[in-house]
Residue, then its C-alpha position, 0 to 999 in steps of 0.5 A: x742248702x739246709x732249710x735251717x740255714x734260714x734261722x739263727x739257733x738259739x739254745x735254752x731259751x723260751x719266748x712269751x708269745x700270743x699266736x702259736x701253733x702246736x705240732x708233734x715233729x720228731x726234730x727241727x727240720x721237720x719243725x722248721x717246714x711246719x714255719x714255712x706252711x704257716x697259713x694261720x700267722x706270719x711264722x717269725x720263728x719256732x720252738x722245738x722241745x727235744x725231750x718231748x719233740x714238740x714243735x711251736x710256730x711262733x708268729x713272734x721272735x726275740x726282738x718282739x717279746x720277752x725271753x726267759x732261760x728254759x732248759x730243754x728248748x731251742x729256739x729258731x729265728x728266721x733271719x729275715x726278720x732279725x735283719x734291719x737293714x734291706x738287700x737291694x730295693x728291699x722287697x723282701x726287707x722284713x725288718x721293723x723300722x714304722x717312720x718315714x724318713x722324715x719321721x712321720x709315723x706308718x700307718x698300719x697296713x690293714x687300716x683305711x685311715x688316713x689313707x685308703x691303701x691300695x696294699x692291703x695283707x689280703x691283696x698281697x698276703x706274702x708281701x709282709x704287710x704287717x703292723x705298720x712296718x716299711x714294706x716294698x709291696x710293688x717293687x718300688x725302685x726307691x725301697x720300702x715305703x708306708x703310708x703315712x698317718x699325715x693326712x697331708x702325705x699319702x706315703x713316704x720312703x723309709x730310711x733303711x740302711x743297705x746291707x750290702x752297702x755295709x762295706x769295710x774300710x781297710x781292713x774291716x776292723x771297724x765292720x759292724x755289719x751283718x754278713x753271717x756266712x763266709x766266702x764260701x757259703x758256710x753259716x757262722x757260727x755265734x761268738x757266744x757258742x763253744x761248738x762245733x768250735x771252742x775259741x776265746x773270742x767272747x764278749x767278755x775278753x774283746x767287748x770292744x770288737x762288737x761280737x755280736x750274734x753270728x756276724x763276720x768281725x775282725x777282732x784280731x787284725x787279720x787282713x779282712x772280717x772272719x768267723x768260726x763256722x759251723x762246719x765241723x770240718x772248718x775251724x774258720x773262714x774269711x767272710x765276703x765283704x765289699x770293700x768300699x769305693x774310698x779307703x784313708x790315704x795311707x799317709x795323709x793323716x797320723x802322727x810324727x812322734x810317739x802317742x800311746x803305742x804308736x799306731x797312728x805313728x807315720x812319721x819316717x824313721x827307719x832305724x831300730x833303736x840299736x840302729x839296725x837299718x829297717x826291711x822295707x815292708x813290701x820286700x821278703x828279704x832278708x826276713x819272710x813275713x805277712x804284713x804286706x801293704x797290699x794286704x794292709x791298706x791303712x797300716x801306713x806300711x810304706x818304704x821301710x819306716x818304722x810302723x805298729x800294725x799289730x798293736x805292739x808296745x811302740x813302733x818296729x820293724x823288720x830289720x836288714x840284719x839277717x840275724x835279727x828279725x826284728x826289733x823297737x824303733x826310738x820314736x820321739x814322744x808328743x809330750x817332749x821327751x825323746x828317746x836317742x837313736x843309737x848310733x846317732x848320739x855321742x851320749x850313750x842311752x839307756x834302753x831298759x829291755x828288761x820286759x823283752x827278757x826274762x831273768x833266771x826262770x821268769x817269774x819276775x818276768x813283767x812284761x807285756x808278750x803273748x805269743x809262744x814260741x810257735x806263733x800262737x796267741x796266748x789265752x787270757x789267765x782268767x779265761x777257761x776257753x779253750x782250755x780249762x785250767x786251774x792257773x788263775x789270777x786268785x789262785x796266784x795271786x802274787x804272779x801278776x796274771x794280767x790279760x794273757x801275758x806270758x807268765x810263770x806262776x810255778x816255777x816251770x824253765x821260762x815264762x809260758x801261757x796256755x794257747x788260743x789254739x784248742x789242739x795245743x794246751x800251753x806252750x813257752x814264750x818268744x822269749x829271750x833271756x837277759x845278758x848278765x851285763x847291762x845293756x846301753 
């Protein structure tokens, strides 16, 4: 592979450093084996200038020192120091982590107090032996280790988490680990960066998702963590992760009324508020679909009930009506208040849809849909990624551009919304028009 595949980019960014040493190179590559010779420090990462090709070693990264904006530098990290967590026995865990697991503070390595070591930096110059970091010199089959500053303990184990023990639940959409290529070998590229990729997965738009550096996530409920890579040619790819021994059981907790949008609902209505009877979720008639129960562990996609595995407004289905795909199912609510099945009452029940249609061109149009006709996400109204546009919230401010529902702030045929997708600026909604009539 490329030798830079050892490194996280890093553009326009300086960092203060003491021990450092100076190369002409004429790109990274040639920069990055300047790292790998080192001889003089422990090179962590380096700084190379592109205007004046100059190449730093640096014997520090960001996690050690101050970083400051410099426009013309990029700075790479070697990925083993950045990484907190050990592969296997930890051999070649370089992380940061100085207390036993006990507490107890690390002697440093180069000392000869309390504790006269047998590791020493000079007896085992490529084993990481510095500061008072948790090393595993010896192969040790427990994992890093130090000696103590106890005089009463010579040395203890270290508390470092396992990286391939960083398995997902379900379907990884609480992964918070730090796997960085997907299944096919390829480097992720970071959430923060518009290249070679632009998207709308950033920070500021799903700051619950945990995107951080280049490490696989699932922000949006695919069946298993992913990332854009860093191949041109791939927009994205699935990431390899261990699922773990143990998933929730599929109906052995949640709810059996309506609390918020539902998604915990696994209660056994399996009727659709017009009183369609429901498709059970692990057949493809009369409806083809993708939310399948073997792909979707702790969805609750069992028999034919009513579920919200996407995070829709409220519960729904498939339904066995080959003309209606699929529609909301009446769900009781916590707090008391019931919604009438239709079709299960004598008393007629009014079902107010007037988010899921739309009136003369939908520019009262209200409602919560984002997804276009052809199935792609709708781009946040205050998001310039993919695209830039000039349809934002203080530019309308009377059309209600909220998050990235499907709107229509000028007056075009129907609601609409510019697109996750950088090949198709905007499209129009999966809406329908209202009926004239009222609808009961």
């Amino acid at each position: 592979g490329d030798i830079l595949d050892d490194y996280l980019r890093t553009d326009g960014v300086w960092i203060l450093t003491r021990n450092k040493q100076f190369y002409k190179t004429n790109n990274e590559k040639e920069c990055a084996e300047k790292c790998e010779e080192e001889r003089n420090f422990n090179c962590r990462s380096f700084l190379f200038t592109r205007k004046i090709l100059q190449c730093l070693t640096l014997a520090e990264n960001a996690k050690m020192t101050v970083m400051f904006n410099s426009t013309d530098a990029v700075l790479y990290e070697k990925k083993i120091y950045l990484l907190q967590c050990k592969r296997g026995i930890g051999k070649d865990y370089r992380g940061m982590e100085a207390k036993t697991r006990r507490g107890i503070p690390c002697q440093k390595w180069a000392e000869k107090t309390p504790h006269n070591p047998n590791y020493t930096p000079e007896k085992h110059p490529n084993a990481g032996l510095d500061e008072n970091y948790c090393r595993n010199p010896d192969g040790d089959e427990s994992g890093p280790w130090c000696y103590t500053t106890d005089p009463d303990t010579r040395f203890d184990y270290c508390n470092i988490p396992e990286c391939e023990g960083q398995c997902m639940q379900c379907n990884g959409e609480d992964y918070h680990g730090e796997v960085s290529r997907t299944e096919s070998g390829l480097e992720c590229q970071r959430w923060d960066a518009q290249e070679p990729h632009m998207h709308g997965f950033t920070l500021k738009h799903f700051p619950e998702k945990d995107l951080k550096m280049n490490y696989c996530r699932n922000p949006d409920g695919e069946p298993r963590p992913w990332c854009f890579t860093t191949s041109p040619n791939k927009r994205w790819e699935f990431c390899d992760i261990p699922r773990c021994n143990t998933h929730q059981a599929v109906s052995a907790q949640g709810s059996k009324c309506l609390s918020g949008k539902g998604e915990d609902y696994r209660g056994r209505i399996a009727i659709t508020e017009s009183g369609n009877a429901c498709q059970h979720w692990n057949t493809q008639f009369p409806h083809r679909h993708g939310w399948r129960p073997d792909r979707y562990l702790c969805k609750g996609l069992e028999e034919n009930y009513c579920r919200n595995p996407d995070g829709e407004k409220r519960p729904w289905c498939y339904t066995i009506n080959s003309s209606v795909r699929w529609e909301y199912c009446a769900i009781p609510h916590c707090d008391g208040t019931e919604l009438e099945i239709a079709g299960m009452s004598n008393v007629p029940v009014q079902v107010t849809l007037s988010e899921e249609c739309y009136r003369g061109k939908g520019q009262s149009y209200r409602g919560t849909t984002s997804i276009t006709v052809s199935g792609k996400k709708c781009q946040a109204w205050n998001s310039m990624f993919p695209h830039r546009h000039e349809k934002t919230p203080d530019r309308f401010p009377n059309a209600d551009l909220r998050e990235n529902y499907c709107r229509n702030p000028d007056g075009d045929n129907s609601p609409w919304c510019f697109t996750t997708d950088p090949s198709m600026t905007w499209e129009y909604c999966n809406l329908k028009r209202c009926d004239d009539h009222t609808q009961e």
